[in-house]
C-alpha positions in Angstrom: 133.0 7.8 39.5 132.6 11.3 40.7 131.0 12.8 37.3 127.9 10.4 38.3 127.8 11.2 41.7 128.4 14.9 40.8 125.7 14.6 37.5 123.4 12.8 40.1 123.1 15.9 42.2 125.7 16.0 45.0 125.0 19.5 45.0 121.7 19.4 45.0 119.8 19.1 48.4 117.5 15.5 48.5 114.3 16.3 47.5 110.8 14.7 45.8 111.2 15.7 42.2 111.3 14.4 38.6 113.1 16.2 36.3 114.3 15.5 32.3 117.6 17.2 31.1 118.6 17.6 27.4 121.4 18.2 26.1 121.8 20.7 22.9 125.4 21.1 23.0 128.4 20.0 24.6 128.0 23.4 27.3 124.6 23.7 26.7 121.3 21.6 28.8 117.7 22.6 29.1 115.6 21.0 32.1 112.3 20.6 33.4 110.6 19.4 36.6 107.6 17.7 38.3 106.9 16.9 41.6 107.0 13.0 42.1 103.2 13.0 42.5 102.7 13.8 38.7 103.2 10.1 37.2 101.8 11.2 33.8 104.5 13.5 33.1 107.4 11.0 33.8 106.2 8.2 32.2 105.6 10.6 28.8 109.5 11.6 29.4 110.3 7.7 30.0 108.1 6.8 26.8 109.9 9.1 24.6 113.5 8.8 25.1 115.5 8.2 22.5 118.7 6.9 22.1 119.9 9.7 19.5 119.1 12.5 22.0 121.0 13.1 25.1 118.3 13.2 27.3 118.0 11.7 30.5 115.1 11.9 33.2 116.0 11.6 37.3 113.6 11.0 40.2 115.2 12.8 43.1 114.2 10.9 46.3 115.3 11.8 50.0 117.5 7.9 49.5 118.8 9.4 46.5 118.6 9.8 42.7 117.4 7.4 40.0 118.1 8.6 36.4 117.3 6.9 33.0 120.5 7.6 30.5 119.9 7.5 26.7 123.2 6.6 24.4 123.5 5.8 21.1 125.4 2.6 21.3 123.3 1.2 23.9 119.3 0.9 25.0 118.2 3.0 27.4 119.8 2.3 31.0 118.8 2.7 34.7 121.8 4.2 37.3 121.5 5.2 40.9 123.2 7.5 43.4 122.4 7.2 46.8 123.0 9.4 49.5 126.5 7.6 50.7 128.0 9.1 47.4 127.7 5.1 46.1 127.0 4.5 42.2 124.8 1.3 40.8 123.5 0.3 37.7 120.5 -1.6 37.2 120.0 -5.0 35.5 117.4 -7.3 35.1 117.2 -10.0 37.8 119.7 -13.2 37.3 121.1 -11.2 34.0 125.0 -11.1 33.3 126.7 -7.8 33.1 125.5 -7.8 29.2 122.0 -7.9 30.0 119.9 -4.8 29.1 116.5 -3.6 30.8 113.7 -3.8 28.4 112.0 -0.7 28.0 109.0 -1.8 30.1 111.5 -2.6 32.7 113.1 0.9 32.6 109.7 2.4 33.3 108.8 0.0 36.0 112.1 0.9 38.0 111.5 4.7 37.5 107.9 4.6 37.9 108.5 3.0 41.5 111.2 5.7 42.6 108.4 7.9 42.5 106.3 6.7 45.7 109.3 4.6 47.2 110.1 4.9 50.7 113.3 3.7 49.1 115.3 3.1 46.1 113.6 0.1 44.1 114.4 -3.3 45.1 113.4 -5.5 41.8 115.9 -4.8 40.0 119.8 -6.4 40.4 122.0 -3.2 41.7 125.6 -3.3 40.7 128.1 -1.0 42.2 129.9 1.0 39.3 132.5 2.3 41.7 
């Protein structure tokens, strides 16, 4: 999977940021980016995602990068790239691969990159690669 690891920021140095990317055209992304301290901001991004848009927002963290993916066949989703170029998706805890985060649950996971030492450790990681 090295579009995630390479979307993720491999090329990007580690670093205590929030940042939400949209997408206007296949070639064509705006972004913009907070400092991990301003919670306000991220949650607002987190709160109005929308399927429909191709928006995402990351939390770049020294243990690696959290990102909440909109799509339009599915609810929002939580993946992770660490710093060992490894991929995961998040699930709720003691779901099947067909379980989906609730939205309160996406915000709790991203919300908590924000001041963690490292990567969140409620939810149930799966390797994606």
């Amino acid at each position: 999977m090295g579009w995630l690891r390479d979307r993720f920021g491999r090329h990007e140095p580690p670093g205590d940021v929030a940042e939400r990317l949209t997408g206007w055209s296949f070639f064509r992304v705006s972004g913009e980016r907070v400092p991990v301290t301003d919670r306000e901001t991220v949650q607002r991004w987190l709160r109005d995602l929308d399927p429909y848009q191709d928006q995402q927002v990351h939390v770049r963290r020294p243990w690696g990068v959290v990102a909440a993916v909109t799509d339009r066949r599915y609810p929002v989703g939580v993946v992770m790239a660490d710093t060992e170029d490894r991929s995961w998706a998040a699930y709720p805890p003691g779901g099947d691969e067909h379980a989906e985060l609730t939205p309160e649950q996406v915000e709790h996971v991203m919300l908590d990159a924000l001041t963690s030492a490292q990567r969140p450790a409620w939810p149930d990681w799966r390797r994606l690669d």
